[in-house]
N, C-alpha and C positions, 0 to 999 in steps of 0.2 A: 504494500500500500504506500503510497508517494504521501509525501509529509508537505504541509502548505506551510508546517512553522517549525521554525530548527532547521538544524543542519547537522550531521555527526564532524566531528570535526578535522577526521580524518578522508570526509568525503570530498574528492578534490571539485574545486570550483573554478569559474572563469577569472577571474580576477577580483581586485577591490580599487575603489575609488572613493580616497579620503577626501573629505570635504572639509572644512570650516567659512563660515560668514560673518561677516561683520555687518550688520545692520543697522537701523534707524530706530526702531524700537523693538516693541518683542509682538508684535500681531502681524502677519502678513496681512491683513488686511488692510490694516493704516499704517503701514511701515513699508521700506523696502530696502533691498541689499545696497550696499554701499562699498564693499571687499568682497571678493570671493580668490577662492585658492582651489584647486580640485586635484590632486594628486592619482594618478595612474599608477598603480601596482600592480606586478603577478602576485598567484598565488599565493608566495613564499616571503613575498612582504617588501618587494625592490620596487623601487620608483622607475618604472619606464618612459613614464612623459607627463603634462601636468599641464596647466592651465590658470593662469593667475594674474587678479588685472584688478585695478579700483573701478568702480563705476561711477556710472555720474547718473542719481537717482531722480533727478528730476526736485527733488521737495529738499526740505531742510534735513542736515544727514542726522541730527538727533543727539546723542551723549558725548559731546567733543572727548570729556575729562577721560571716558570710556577708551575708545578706540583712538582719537587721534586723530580723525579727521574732520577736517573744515568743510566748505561749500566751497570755498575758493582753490581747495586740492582737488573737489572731485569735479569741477566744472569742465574742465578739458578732455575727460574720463571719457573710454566708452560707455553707451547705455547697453543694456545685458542686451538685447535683440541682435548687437553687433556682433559682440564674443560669442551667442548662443552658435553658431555652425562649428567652431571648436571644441567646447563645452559637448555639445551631443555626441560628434563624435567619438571623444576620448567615454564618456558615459556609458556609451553602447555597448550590452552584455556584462558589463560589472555590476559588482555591488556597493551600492552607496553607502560609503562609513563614514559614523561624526559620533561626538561625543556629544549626546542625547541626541539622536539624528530626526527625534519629531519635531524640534525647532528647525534644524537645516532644511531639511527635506521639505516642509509645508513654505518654507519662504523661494525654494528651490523652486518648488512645482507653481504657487502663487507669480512668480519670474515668468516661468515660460509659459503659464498664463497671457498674463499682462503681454509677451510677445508675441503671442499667437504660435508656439512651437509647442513641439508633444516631447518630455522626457521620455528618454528608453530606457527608462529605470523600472525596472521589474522586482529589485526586492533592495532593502536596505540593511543594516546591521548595526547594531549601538552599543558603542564601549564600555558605553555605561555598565549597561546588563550584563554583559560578556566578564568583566572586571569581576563585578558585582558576584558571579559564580565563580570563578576561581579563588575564593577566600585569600584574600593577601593580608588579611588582619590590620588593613589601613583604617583613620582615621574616620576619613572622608575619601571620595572615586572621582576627586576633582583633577583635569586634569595636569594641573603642576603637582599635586601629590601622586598619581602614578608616574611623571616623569622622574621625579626624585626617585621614587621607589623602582625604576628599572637602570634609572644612572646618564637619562637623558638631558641635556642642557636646552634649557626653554630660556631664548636671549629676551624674545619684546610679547610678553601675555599680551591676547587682545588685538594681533596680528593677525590675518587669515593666513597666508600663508607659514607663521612663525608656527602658528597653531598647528597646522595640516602637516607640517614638518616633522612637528614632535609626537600628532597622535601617530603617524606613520611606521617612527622608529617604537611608539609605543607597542602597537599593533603586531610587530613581530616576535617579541616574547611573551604576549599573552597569547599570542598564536599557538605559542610554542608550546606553552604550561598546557595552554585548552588540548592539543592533542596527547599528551603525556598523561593527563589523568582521564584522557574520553570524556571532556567536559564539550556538550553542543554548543554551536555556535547560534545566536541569538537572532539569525535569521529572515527576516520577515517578509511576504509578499505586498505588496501596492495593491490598490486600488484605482481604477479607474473607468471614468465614466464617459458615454457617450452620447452627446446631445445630440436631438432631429437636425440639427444641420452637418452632422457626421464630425463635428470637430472634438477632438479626445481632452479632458483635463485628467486632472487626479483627484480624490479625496485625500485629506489628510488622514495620517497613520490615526485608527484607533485600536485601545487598548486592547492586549488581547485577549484578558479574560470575558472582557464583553463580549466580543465576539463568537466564542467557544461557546460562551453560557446559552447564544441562540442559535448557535449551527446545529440542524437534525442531524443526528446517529443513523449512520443505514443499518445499524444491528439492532436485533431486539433485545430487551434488558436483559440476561440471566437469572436474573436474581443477583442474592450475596454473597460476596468473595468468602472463601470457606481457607482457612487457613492451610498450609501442606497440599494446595490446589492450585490449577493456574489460574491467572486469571483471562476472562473470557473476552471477545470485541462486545459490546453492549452496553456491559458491566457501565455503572454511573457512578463517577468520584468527584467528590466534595472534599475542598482542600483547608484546612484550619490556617488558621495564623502561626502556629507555634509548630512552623516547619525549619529546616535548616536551609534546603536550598530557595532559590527563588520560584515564586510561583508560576512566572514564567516558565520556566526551564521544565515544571512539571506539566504545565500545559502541554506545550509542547509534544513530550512525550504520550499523556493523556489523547491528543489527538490522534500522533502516528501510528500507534499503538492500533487505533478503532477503536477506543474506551469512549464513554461519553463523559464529557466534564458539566457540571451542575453546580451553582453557585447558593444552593440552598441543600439543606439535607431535610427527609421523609423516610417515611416507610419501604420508599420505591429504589432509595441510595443502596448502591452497592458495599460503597467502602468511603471512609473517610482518611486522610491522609494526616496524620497529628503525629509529633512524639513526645507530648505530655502523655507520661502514662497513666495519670490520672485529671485528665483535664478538668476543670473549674468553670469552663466558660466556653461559650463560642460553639463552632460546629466538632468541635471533639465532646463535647459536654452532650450538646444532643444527640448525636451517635451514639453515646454511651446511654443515655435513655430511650430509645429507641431503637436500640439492642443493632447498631448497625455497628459492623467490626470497624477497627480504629488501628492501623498500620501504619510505624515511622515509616519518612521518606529511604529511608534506605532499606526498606524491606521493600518497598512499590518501586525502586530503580533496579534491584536484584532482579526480580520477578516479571517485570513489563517487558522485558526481553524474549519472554516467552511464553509471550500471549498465544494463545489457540483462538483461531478461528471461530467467529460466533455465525448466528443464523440471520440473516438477510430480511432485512421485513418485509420486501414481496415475498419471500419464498415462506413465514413461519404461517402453521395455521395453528399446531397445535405442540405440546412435549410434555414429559415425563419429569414429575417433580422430583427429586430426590433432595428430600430436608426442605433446608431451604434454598437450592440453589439445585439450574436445572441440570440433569444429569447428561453430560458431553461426552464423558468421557469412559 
């Protein structure tokens, strides 16, 4: 089954394409790019070409003290519609990487918007999350605290380019960690829409739990995960707060898997994901009252590897209860 979020991290891909923006404020909707830098890397994390220019945004550029620049630097500047035939080029089949890349990416696509050009960006990835799973036992995932923490030198913060530089040099040891310990890469697919006049934009990135929480399951439920059992495609898990990894990173897996993920727990929950062993609160508490089993995340990453095939909901009319969960096996 092909995974629409994640990545293993050992699965090779086409490239990446670091971004960083310097902007006018923080909404693409009343703001606009003001710096852009876009770095071209293969897979192994080398810079092979790049893209980097100030613009000249038309309106007032916004936080001087911030970034640094004036109206009177970026006046002479191209406007993005100039630079966009470069920009797409180098873009094409990569993945878009920034450190939080729903900021980048929604002022990127707002851009070629306002240009009238279509990104070929088909999925992006954020260092943030990526960091965020490799436990570095940092402070903060900001990123001059991961450059210090890999021994990278960040000369001017707040530079598009100084930026893009250093996630880039970032980007290839946490590359590296992420394939060492089989930690996924944070992956994500785009959105995009098409209006009656055939012209393509994007939606902005949203979150992925939302998303998951209203995606149909093509399996039908099993019932409940039965301990010493596998687990089944169907099956419906509901994630607690008092997990270790990121919720993403279980999503993710929850999807590829064929599991269904459910942002409430009931009677109809297969398994909740907690490792309080005796939770107090939240969706491990009512699991526990509603007698629905409660599995650390590191028994649900051991286990989801070896999911078995569940029953198809065209194809289920009827099955064979055994306990509480249906008998597959």
């Amino acid at each position: 089954m092909s995974h629409l979020w994640g990545r293993p991290s050992a699965e090779p891909g086409d490239g990446w394409a670091v971004i960083d923006l310097e902007t006018s404020g923080f909404h693409p909707g009343t703001a606009r790019a003001i710096s852009l830098a876009v770095l071209a890397l293969d897979e192994d994390g080398r810079i092979e070409q790049s893209v980097v220019s100030l613009l000249n945004p038309g309106v007032d550029p916004g936080p001087t003290h911030v970034h640094g620049l004036t109206s009177e630097m970026l006046e002479d500047q191209p406007t993005f519609d100039e630079i966009a035939p470069d920009l797409l080029a180098l873009l094409k089949g990569r993945t878009l990487v920034a450190h939080n890349v729903g900021f980048d990416y929604s002022f990127l696509a707002a851009e070629a918007e306002l240009a009238g050009v279509e990104l070929p960006v088909d999925n992006v990835m954020c260092t943030v999350e990526l960091s965020r799973r490799l436990e570095l036992g940092l402070d903060n995932l900001r990123l001059e605290t991961l450059a210090r923490h890999w021994g990278v030198d960040q000369a001017r913060p707040h530079d598009a380019f100084d930026d893009a530089l250093v996630l880039s040099r970032v980007l290839l040891p946490t590359l590296q960690r992420a394939a060492v310990h089989d930690i996924w890469l944070p992956v994500r697919p785009v959105t995009r829409r098409r209006w009656p006049n055939g012209r393509v934009t994007h939606d902005e990135l949203r979150p992925l739990k939302m998303l998951a929480s209203r995606m149909p399951c093509p399996y039908q439920n099993p019932g409940r995960y039965v301990r010493g059992r596998p687990l089944v495609q169907g099956m419906r898990v509901a994630l607690s707060a008092e997990c270790r990894r990121t919720h993403e990173e279980l999503v993710e897996r929850i999807l590829h898997a064929g599991l269904a993920y459910c942002d409430t727990v009931d009677p109809e929950t297969s398994l909740v994901i907690c490792n309080e062993a005796a939770p107090e609160q939240g969706k491990g508490y009512l699991a526990r009252e509603l007698g629905v089993p409660v599995v650390p995340d590191t028994e649900f990453m051991d286990n989801v590897h070896g999911v078995v095939g569940g029953t198809g909901i065209e194809q289920f009319t009827d099955a064979t209860v055994d306990g509480d969960q249906f008998a597959l096996f």
